[in-house]
Structure formats: C-alpha cells, structure tokens
C-alpha positions as CSV (number, residue, x, y, z in Angstrom):
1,X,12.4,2.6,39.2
2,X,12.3,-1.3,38.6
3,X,12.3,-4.6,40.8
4,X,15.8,-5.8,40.4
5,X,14.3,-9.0,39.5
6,X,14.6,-10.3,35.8
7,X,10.7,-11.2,34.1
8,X,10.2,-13.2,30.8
9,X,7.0,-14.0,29.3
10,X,4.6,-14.4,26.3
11,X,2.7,-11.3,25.2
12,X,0.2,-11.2,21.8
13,X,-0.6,-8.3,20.2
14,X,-4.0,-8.2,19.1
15,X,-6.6,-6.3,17.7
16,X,-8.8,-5.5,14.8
17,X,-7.2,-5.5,11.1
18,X,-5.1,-2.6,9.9
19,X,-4.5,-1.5,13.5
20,X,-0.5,-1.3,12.8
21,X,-0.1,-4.8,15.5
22,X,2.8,-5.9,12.6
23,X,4.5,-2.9,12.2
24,X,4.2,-2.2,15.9
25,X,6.6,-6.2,16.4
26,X,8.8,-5.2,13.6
27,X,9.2,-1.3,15.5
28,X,9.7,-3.0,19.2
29,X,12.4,-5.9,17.3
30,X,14.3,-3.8,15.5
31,X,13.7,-6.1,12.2
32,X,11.0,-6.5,9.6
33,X,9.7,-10.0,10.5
34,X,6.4,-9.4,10.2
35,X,4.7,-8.4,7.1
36,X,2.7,-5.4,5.9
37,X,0.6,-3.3,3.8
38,X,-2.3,-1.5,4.6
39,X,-5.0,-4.1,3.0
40,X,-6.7,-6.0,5.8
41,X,-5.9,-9.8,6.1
42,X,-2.4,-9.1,5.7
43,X,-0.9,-11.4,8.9
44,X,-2.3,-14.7,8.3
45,X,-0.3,-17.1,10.9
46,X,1.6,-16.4,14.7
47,X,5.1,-14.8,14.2
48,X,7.2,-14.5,17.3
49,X,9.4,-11.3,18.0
50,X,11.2,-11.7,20.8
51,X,12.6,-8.2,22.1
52,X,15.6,-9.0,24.7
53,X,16.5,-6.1,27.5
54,X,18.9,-6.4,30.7
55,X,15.9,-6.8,33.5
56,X,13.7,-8.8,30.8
57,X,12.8,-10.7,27.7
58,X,9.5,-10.2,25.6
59,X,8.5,-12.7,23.3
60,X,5.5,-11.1,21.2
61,X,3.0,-13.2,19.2
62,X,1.9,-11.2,16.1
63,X,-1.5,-12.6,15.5
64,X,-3.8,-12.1,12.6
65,X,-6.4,-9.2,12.5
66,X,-9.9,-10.9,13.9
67,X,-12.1,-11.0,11.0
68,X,-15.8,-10.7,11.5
69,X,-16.9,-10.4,8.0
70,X,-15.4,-13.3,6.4
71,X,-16.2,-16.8,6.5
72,X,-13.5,-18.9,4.7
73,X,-11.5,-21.9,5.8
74,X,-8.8,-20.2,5.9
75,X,-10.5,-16.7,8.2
76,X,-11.7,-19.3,10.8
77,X,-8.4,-21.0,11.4
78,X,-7.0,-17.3,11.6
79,X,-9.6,-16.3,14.1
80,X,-8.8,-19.8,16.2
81,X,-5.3,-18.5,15.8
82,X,-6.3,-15.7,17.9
83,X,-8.0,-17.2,20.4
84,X,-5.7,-19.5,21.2
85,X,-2.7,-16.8,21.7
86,X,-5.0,-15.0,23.7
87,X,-5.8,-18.2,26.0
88,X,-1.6,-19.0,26.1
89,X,0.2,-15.8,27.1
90,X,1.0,-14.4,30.4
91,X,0.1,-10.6,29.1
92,X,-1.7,-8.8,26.3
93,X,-1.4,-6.1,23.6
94,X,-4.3,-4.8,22.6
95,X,-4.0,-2.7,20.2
96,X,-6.2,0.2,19.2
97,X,-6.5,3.3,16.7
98,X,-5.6,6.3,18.2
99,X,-8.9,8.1,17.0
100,X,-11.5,5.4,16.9
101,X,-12.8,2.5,19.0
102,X,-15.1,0.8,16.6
103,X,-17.3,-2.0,17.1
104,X,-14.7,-4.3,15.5
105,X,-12.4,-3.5,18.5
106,X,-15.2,-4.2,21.0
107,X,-15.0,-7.5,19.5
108,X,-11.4,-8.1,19.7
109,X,-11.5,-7.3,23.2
110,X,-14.2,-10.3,24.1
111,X,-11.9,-12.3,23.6
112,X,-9.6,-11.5,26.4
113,X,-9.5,-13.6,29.7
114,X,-10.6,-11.8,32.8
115,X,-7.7,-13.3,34.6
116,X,-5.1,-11.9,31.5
117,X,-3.5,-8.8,32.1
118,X,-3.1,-6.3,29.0
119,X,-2.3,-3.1,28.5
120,X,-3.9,-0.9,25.6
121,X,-1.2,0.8,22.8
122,X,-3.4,3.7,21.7
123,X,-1.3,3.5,17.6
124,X,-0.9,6.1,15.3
125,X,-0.5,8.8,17.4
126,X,1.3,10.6,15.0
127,X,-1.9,11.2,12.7
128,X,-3.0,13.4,16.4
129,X,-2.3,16.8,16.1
130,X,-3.4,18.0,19.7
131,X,-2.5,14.9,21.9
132,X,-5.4,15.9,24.1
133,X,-7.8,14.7,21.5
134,X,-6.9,11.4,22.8
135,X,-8.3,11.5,26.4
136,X,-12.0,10.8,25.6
137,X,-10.9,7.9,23.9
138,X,-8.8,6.9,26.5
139,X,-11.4,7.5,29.2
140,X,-13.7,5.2,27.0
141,X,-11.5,2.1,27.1
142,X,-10.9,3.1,30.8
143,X,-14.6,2.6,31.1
144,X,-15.1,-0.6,28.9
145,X,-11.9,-2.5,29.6
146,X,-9.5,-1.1,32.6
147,X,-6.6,-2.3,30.9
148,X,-3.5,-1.9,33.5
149,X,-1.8,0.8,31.8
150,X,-3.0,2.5,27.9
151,X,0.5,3.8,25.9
152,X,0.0,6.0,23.1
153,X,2.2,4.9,20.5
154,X,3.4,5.1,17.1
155,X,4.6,2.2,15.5
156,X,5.6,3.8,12.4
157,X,7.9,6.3,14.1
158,X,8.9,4.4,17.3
159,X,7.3,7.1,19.7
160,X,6.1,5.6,22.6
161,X,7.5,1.8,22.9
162,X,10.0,2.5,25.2
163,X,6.9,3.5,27.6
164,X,5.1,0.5,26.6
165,X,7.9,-2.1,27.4
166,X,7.9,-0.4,30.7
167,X,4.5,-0.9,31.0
168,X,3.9,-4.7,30.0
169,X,7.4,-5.8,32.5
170,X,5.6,-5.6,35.1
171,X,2.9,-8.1,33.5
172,X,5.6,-10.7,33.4
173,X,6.1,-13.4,35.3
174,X,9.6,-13.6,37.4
175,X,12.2,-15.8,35.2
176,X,15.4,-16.2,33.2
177,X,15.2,-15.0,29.4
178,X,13.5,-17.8,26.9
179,X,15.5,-17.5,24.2
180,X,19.7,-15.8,23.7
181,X,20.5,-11.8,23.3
182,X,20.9,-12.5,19.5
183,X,17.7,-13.8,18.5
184,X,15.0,-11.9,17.1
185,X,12.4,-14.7,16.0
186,X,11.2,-18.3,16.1
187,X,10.0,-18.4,12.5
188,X,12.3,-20.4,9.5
189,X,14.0,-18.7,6.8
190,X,11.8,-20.6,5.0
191,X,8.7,-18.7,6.4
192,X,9.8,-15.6,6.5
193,X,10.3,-16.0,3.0
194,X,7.2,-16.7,2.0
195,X,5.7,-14.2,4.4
196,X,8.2,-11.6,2.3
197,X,7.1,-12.5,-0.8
198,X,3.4,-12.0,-0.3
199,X,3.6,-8.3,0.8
200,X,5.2,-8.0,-2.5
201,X,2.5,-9.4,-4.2
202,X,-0.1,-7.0,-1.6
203,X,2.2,-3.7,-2.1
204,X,3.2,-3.9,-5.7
205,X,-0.6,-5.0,-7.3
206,X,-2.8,-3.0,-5.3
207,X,-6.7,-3.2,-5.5
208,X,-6.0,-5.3,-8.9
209,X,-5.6,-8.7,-6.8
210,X,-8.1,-9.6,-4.8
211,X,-6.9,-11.9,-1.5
212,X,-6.6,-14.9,-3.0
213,X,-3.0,-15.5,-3.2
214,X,-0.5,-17.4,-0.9
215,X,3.1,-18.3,-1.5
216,X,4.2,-21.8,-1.1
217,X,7.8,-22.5,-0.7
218,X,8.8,-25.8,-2.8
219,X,12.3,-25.5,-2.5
220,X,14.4,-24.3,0.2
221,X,18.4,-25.1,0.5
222,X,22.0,-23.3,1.5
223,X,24.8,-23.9,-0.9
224,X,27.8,-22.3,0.0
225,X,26.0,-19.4,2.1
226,X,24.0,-18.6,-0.9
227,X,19.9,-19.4,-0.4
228,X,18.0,-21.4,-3.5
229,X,14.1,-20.3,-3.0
230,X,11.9,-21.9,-5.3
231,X,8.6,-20.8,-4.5
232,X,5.0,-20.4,-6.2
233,X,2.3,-18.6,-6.3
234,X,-1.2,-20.0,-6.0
235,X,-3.8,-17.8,-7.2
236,X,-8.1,-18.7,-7.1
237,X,-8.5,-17.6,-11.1
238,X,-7.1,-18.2,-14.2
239,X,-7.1,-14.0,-14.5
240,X,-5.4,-13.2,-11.6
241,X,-2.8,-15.3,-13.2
242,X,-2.1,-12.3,-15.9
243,X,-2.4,-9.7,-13.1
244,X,0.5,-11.0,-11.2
245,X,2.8,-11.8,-14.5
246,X,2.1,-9.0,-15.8
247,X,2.7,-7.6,-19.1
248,X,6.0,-9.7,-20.7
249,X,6.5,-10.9,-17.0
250,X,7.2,-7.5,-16.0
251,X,5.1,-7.2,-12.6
252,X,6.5,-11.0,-11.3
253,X,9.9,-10.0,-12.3
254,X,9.5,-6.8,-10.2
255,X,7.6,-9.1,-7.2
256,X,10.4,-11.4,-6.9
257,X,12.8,-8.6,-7.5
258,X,11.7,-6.5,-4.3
259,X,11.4,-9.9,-2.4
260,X,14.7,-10.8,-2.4
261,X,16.2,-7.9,-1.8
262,X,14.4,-8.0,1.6
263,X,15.1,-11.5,2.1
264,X,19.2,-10.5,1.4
265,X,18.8,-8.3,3.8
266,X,17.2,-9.9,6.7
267,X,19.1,-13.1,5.8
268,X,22.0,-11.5,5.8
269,X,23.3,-12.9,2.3
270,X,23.2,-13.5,-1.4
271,X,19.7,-15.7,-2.0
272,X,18.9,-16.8,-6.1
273,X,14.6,-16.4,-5.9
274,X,12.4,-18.7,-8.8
275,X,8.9,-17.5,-8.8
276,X,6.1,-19.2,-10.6
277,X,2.7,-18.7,-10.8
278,X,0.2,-21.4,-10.5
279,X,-3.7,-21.3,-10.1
280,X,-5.7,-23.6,-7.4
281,X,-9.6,-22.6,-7.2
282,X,-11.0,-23.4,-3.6
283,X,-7.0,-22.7,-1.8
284,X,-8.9,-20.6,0.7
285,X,-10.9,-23.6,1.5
286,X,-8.5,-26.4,1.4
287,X,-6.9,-27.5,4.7
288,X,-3.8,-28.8,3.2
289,X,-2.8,-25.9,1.2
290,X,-3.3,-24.0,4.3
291,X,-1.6,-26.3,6.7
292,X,1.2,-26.5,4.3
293,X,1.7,-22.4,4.5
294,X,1.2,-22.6,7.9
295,X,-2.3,-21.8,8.5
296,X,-3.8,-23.4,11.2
C-alpha cells in the first residue's frame, strides 16, 4: 500500500564507471536517452529522464561515472558534475555491481550528504546465478552506508525497477508532477544527437580509439519535419583521424550510418546526418570546446 498523496522529486543516479547507471535511465524511461557502451567515461554531462506514474513523477539525473584516475579538464568538470547533482536532489541512486563493492564505490559514496536519502540498486543481477550470493554484499553496504532500502536490479533486462520505483517514492517530497505525462527528457534534439553519435564512434571502433573524441554539432535545423545535422568530429591526433574514416571512408560512413538511424527513431522522423572529421590537440583541456558540448 501507498499514501494517497502524489510525490515529485529530483533523484541522481550515481556511481563508479561501467556500473550500468545509463542503461539503468534508459530501462526506468522506456527510451534510449542516455548513451552506452561498456568503455568507461562514456556519460560525460547530466541527462534528465523523467519517469511519470499516477501517485508520482521521477526526474533522474544520469551523471557521469566519478573518475579517480584521470586528471583532465574535461574529468574534473565531470567529477564537479557529480557533486553538484548529489548536493541538488531530494533522493539518490547509488548504484552498485551486483558482485563487487570496490574501493572506487567507497568513493562514490563519500560524496553523499548525510541529510540525502538514497537507496542502493544492487545492477546486474542477471550475471547471479544463486541470488543468495548477493546477501554478503548486501550486508556490507548495510554496514558501510544504511541506505533506506537496497533493490537488486537488472538494467539490461528490466528485473527489478518496478521494486525500485517503489522504493525511492517514498524519498520524495509531497507535490504535483514537474514536467507533462508525455515527456521523457529535458535535453535538445540537438544533444541527444551528439550524445548518439559518440556511442557510435565508442561501439563501432573499439580499443582502436582511444577517448579523445567528442562530437560538436555545427548545424542543427527542421525543414519540413526533416532534421539537417551537421556535425563533426574532433579528434586529439592526426591518426586517430584515419581510424575513424576508415578505409575509403568506410568506418565514418557506417558511424553516421548507425547514428541516424537512432536519431530517426527517437526523433521520430526522417533526419539527413553530415559527419566530418576534424582534429584539435589539447580538446580535453580546452574550456570552450567543452563548454560548447556541454561539459561543465
């Protein structure tokens, strides 16, 4: 049973990279709006999902893995990014693997305010074979955090969310929805496509690119329902240049190909994708790049 009361509220998922946090948003919204790929560093800026239900609305903050090995421009401003969506929600996700609390996580969960209620989703539960492998673990961050409720979930298969909705409501403060039934995000077009077109560039190259890409969006208009994206590439080396091309343009062509499929269908029309590639030494480093892409 539930109050009869309706509760809205800011919740971010956090935790240590590769935990699943944006494929857990994209499971709870319904939608990919949040990128993936199983290579660290993938979320680099705050996307809102908001997840609408009769008796209350849930507007998640994806935030950006914590990084404590890398010291970059661009890693700070993500870890600043967390912080600060820790310090401005009324409840917290923390999410953890379901068969390993590793010093990274410890760290993640300094950062929470004693006066912030979370709640832990134990992910990947569908790697478990005998759920009961999971109660030392969950004993341990009983003992270290005494979160308000742990939720094993998987994000990849949707088992356990419902439970975990139920769970965080209570967390939320007492109000009318944020934001109407319909929507699913705050982010532009325009961001999501660039956020679409990186995970391309992540799933499609592999180990061959290291992280120094990002995707600047130079042109974005609506013509008769049909979206123009010109966008570009910016790469650290004059060799990563090649990697991305590929041979005769192959591997770009198949990059941009991929990309706006996804953006068709989470635009929900016909979009016409450009794709260049252009290399910038230092973009890791350089506030305006990064403020530009929405870094900050």
């Amino acid at each position: 049973m539930t109050d009869a009361v309706h509760r809205a509220g800011h919740l971010a998922i956090i935790g240590r990279p590769n935990v699943g946090k944006s494929t857990l948003l994209n499971r709870l919204v319904g939608q990919k709006i949040s990128i993936t790929s199983r290579r660290p560093q993938t979320t680099r800026q705050r996307i809102i999902g908001i997840v609408t239900r009769p008796d209350a609305q849930y507007v998640f903050v994806d935030t950006p893995g914590f990084q404590t090995h890398h010291g970059s421009t661009m890693n700070r401003l993500m870890n600043r990014s967390v912080s600060r969506s820790v310090s401005d929600v009324d409840a917290v996700v923390w999410v953890v693997e379901a068969q390993r609390l590793t010093a990274e996580d410890k760290a993640v969960f300094a950062l929470l305010r004693p006066e912030t209620p979370f709640v832990v989703a134990l992910n990947k539960i569908d790697g478990v074979g005998n759920k009961n492998e999971l109660l030392p673990l969950m004993q341990e961050i009983h003992a270290l955090a005494q979160p308000a409720a742990i939720v094993p979930v998987s994000a990849k298969t949707g088992l356990g969310t419902d439970a975990l909705l139920a769970a965080l409501r209570p967390l939320l403060p007492e109000q009318d929805s944020m934001y109407g039934e319909d929507e699913i995000t705050t982010a532009s077009e325009r961001t999501l496509a660039a956020e679409l077109l990186r995970e391309k560039l992540f799933r499609l190259l592999g180990e061959e690119l290291p992280y120094s890409a990002l995707v600047e969006i130079e042109k974005f208009e609506t013509v008769d329902g049909l979206r123009r994206i010109h966008a570009g590439i910016l790469v650290d080396k004059p060799g990563h240049k090649g990697i991305v091309i590929g041979k005769g343009g192959a591997k770009l062509k198949d990059i941009a190909s991929q990309a706006r499929a996804d953006m068709e269908r989470l635009f929900g029309g016909k979009v016409f994708l450009e794709v260049w590639v252009k290399v910038k030494s230092g973009w890791a480093d350089d506030l305006g790049v990064l403020r530009r892409s929405g870094i900050e």
